[in-house]
SERO-4910 file (N, C-alpha, C, O; in steps of 0.05 Angstrom, whole numbers):
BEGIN
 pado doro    nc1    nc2    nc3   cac1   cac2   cac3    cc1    cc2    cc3    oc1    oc2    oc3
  Unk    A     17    -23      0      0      0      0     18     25      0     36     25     16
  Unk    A     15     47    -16     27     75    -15     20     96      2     -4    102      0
  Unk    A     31    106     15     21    125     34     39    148     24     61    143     13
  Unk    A     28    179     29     38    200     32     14    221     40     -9    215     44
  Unk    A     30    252     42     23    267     62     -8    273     52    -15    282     30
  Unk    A    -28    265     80    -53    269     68    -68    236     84    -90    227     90
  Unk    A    -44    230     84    -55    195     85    -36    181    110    -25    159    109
  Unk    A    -36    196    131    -25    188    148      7    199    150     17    193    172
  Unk    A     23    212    132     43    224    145     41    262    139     29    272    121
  Unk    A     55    275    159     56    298    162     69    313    139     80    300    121
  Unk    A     69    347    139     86    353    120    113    350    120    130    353    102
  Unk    A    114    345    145    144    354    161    156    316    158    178    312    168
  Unk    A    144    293    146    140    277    149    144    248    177    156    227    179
  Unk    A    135    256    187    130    239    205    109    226    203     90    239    193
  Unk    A    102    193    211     81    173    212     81    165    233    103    162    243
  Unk    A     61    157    249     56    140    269     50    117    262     26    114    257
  Unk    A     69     88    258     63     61    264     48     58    275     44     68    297
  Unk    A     26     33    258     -1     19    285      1      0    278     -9    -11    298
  Unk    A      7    -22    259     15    -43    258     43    -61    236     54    -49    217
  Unk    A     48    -85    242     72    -97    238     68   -107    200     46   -119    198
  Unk    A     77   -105    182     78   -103    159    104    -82    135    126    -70    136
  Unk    A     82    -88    118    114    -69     93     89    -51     78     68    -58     67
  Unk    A    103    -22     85     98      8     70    111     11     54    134      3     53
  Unk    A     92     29     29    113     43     14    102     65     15     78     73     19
  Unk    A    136     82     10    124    118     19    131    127     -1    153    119     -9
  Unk    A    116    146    -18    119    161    -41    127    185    -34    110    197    -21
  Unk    A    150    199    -39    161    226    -40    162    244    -60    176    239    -79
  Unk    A    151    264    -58    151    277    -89    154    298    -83    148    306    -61
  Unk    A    170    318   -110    180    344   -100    180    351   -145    185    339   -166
  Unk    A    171    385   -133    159    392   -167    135    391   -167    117    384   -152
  Unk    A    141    408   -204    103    400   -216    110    404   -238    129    418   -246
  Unk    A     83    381   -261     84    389   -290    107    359   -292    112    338   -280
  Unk    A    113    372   -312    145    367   -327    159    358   -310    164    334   -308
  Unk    A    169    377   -294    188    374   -273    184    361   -248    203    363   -232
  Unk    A    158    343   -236    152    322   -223    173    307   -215    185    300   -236
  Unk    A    184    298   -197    208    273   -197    196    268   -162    195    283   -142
  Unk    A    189    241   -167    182    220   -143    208    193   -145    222    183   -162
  Unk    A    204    191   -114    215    165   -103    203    154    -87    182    164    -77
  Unk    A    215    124    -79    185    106    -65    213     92    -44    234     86    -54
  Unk    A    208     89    -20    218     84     -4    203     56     13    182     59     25
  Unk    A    219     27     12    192      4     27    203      0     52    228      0     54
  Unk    A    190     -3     70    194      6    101    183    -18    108    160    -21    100
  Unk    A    197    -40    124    189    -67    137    190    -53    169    208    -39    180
  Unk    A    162    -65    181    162    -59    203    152    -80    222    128    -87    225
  Unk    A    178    -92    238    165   -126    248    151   -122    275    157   -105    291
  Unk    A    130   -139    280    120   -143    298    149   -149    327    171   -160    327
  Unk    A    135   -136    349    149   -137    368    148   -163    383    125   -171    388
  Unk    A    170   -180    391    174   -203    396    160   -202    428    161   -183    443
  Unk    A    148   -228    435    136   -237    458    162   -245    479    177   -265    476
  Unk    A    163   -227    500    182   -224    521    179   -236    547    161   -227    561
  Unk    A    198   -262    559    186   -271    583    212   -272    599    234   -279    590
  Unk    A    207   -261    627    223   -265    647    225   -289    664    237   -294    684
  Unk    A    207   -303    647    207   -326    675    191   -333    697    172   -317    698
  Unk    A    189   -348    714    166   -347    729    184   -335    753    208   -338    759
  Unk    A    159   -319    766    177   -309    796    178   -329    825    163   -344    837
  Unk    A    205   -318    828    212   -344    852    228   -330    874    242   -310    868
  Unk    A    227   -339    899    237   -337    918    263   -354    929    266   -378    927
  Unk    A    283   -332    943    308   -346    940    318   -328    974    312   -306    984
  Unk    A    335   -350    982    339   -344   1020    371   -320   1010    383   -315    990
  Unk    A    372   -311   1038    392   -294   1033    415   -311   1033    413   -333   1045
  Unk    A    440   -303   1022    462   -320   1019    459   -357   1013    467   -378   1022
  Unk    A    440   -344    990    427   -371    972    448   -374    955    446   -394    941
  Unk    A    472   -358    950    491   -361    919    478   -345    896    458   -331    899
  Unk    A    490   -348    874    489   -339    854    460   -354    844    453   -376    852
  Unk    A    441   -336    819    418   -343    813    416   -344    789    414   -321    782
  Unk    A    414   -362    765    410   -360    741    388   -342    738    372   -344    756
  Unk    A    383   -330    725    369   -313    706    357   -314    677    362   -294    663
  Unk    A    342   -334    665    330   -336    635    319   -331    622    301   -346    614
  Unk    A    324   -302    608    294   -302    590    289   -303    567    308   -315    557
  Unk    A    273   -297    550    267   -307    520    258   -285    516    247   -272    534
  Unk    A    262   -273    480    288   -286    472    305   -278    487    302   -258    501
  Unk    A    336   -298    484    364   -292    487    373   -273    474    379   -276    451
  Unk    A    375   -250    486    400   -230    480    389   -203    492    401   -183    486
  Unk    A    368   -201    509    355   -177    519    376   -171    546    397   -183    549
  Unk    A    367   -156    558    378   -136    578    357   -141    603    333   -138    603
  Unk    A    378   -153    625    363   -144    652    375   -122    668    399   -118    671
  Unk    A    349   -105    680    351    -84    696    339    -80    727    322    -96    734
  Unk    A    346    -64    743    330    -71    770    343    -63    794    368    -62    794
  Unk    A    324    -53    822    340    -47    834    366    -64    850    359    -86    859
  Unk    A    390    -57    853    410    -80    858    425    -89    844    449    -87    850
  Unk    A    417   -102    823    419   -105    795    452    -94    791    456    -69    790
  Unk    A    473   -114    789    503   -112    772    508   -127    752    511   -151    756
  Unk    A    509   -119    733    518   -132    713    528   -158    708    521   -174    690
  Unk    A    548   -161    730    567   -181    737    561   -204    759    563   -228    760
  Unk    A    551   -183    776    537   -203    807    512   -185    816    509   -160    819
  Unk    A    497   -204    820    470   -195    831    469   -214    859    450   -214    874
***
């Protein structure tokens, strides 16, 4: 589907994403004769389903705690929270 200004993006062009799919954006600058467009296709993936795990309880000077979540390669944050040792 083609979108341009009128149809969901600004003059200034900005769009607000509302769902996961492929745009094409028509740019055009001129008139007449002198018309010259370009088309730009924009893949925009659905955001992946994020799990921390189930929550659990752990005694003080329990040791070190694995940590798993899906997918592999995200970032944990939190209060306490070192990079290295938690």
């Amino acid at each position: 589907m083609e979108y341009g200004v009128g149809m969901g993006i600004t003059p200034t062009g900005l769009y607000n994403l509302t769902a996961a799919g492929t745009y094409d954006f028509t740019y055009s600058f001129g008139s007449g004769n002198c018309l010259t467009t370009d088309v730009v296709s924009l893949t925009v993936n659905a955001l992946p389903v994020v799990d921390a795990g189930f929550d659990f309880d752990v005694c003080l000077e329990a040791g070190l705690q694995l940590l798993i979540g899906n997918p592999i390669g995200g970032t944990w944050t939190g209060v306490g929270y070192n990079q290295f040792i938690w």
